[in-house]
C-alpha positions in Angstrom: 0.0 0.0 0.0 1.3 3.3 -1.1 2.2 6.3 1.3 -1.4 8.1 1.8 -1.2 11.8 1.2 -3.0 13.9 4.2 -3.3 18.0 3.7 -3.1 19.2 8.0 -3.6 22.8 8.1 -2.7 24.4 11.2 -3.5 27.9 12.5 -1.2 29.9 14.7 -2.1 33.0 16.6 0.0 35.4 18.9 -1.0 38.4 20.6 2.0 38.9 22.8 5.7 39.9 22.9 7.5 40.0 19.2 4.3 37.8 17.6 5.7 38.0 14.1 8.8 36.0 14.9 7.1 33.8 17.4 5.0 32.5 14.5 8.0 32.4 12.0 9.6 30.4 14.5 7.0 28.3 15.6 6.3 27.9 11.5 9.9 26.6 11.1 9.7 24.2 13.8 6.1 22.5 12.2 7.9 22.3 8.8 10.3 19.7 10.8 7.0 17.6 10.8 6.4 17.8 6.8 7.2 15.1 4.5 7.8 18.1 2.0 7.8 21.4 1.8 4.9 23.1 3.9 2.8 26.2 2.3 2.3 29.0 4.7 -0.4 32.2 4.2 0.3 35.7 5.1 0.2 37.2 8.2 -2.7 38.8 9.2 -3.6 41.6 11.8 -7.0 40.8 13.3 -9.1 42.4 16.5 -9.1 40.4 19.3 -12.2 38.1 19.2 -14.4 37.9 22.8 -11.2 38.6 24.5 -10.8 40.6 27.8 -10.9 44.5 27.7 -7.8 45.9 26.4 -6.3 42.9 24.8 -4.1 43.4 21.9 -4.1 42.7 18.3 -3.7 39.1 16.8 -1.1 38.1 14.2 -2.3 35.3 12.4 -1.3 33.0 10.0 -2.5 29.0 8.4 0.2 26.6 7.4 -0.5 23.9 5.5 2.1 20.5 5.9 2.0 16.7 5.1 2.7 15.0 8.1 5.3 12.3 8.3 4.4 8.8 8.3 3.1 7.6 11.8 1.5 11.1 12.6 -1.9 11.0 13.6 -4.4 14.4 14.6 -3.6 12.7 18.4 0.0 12.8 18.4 0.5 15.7 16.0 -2.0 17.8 19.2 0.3 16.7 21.4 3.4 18.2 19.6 1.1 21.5 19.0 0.7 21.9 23.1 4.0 20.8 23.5 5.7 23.3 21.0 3.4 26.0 22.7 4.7 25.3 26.0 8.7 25.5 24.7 7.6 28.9 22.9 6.3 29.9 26.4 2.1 30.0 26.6 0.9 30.1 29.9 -2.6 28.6 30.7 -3.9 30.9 33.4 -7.9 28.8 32.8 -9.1 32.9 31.6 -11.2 32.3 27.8 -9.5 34.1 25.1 -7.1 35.8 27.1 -3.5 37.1 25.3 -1.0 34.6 24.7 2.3 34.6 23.2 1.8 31.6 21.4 -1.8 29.6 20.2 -1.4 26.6 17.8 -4.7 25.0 16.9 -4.8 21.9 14.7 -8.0 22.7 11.9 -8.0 19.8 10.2 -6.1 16.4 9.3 -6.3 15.1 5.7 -10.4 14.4 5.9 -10.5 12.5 9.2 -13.1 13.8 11.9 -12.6 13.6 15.7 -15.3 14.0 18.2 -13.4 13.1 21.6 -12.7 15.1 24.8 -9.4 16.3 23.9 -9.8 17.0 20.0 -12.6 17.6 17.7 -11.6 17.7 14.1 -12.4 19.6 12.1 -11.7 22.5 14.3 -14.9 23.5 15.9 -15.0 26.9 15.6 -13.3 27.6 12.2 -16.3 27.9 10.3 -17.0 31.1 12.8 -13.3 32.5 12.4 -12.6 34.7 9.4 -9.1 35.0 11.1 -8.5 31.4 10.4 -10.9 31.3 6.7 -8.7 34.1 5.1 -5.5 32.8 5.8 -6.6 30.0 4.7 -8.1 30.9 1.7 -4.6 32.0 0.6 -3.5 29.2 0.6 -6.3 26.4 0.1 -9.1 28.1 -1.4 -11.3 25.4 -3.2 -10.9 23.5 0.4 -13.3 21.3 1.7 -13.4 20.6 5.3 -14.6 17.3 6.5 -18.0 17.2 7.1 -19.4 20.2 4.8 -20.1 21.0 1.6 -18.6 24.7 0.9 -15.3 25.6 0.2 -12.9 27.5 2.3 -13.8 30.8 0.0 -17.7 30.0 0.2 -17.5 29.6 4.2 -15.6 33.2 4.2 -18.6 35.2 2.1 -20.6 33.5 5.1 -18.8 36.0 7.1 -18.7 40.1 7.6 -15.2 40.8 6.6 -14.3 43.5 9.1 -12.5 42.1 11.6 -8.7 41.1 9.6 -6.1 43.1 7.7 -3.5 41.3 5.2 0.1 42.4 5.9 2.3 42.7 3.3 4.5 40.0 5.1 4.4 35.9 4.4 4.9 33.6 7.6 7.2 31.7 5.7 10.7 32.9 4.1 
């Protein structure tokens, strides 16, 4: 049997300290986890989203990566947290408070989780034009598991107010 082919795409989010490089470097270390060369949006500049008062802008950014053989959306979680920890996110319990650091795993090839610890496809993507227009850069015709419109047709589902393109690419 031939070596199956799975599309992750991974969002990463900071809203503390230097978040640019935080996400370049975080990027770099994911692409360690690609069987070839990973595709990586733009960054993005986007409001803070049912955050406390006073919290700063997100940087944003989707990579996309083909895992290495072995990888499953279980372990490849548990190297998200654990990156996130050796980058320095602190879980005080608060909802949407800053962090230097948020990896969230949004989908794995075409597999579907609905456990405890991970529910694939992300959740709340559908709801998050900071993850749809990255995204949409860089895998517009899409389809995540479980629906029937593309990445692009999810975003027109949204008001498009809330994110800013940079002129800078998470990846060199």
């Amino acid at each position: 049997m031939g070596l199956e082919h799975k599309m992750v795409y991974v969002a990463l989010g900071s809203n503390l300290g230097e978040s640019e490089l935080t996400l370049r470097m975080a990027a770099a270390r994911i692409s360690d986890w690609s069987l070839e060369k990973v595709i990586g949006s733009s960054l993005w500049e986007t409001e803070p989203l049912n955050c406390p008062p006073g919290s700063p802008s997100f940087i944003n950014a989707v990579m996309g990566l083909n895992p290495k053989q072995g990888m499953s959306p279980e372990s490849l979680l548990v190297d998200l947290l654990e990156l996130e920890m050796q980058i320095g996110r602190e879980r005080s319990g608060l909802v949407n408070e800053p962090r230097k650091i948020d990896l969230d795993l949004i989908s794995f090839g075409m597999e579907t989780r609905n456990a405890e610890s991970l529910i694939l496809p992300h959740p709340r993507v559908f709801e998050r034009q900071f993850v749809l227009s990255p995204l949409k850069e860089i895998a517009p015709d899409f389809i995540l598991p479980g629906q029937n419109k593309s990445v692009t047709e999810l975003l027109k589902d949204l008001p498009l107010d809330r994110v800013l393109k940079l002129d800078k690419l998470l990846l060199p």
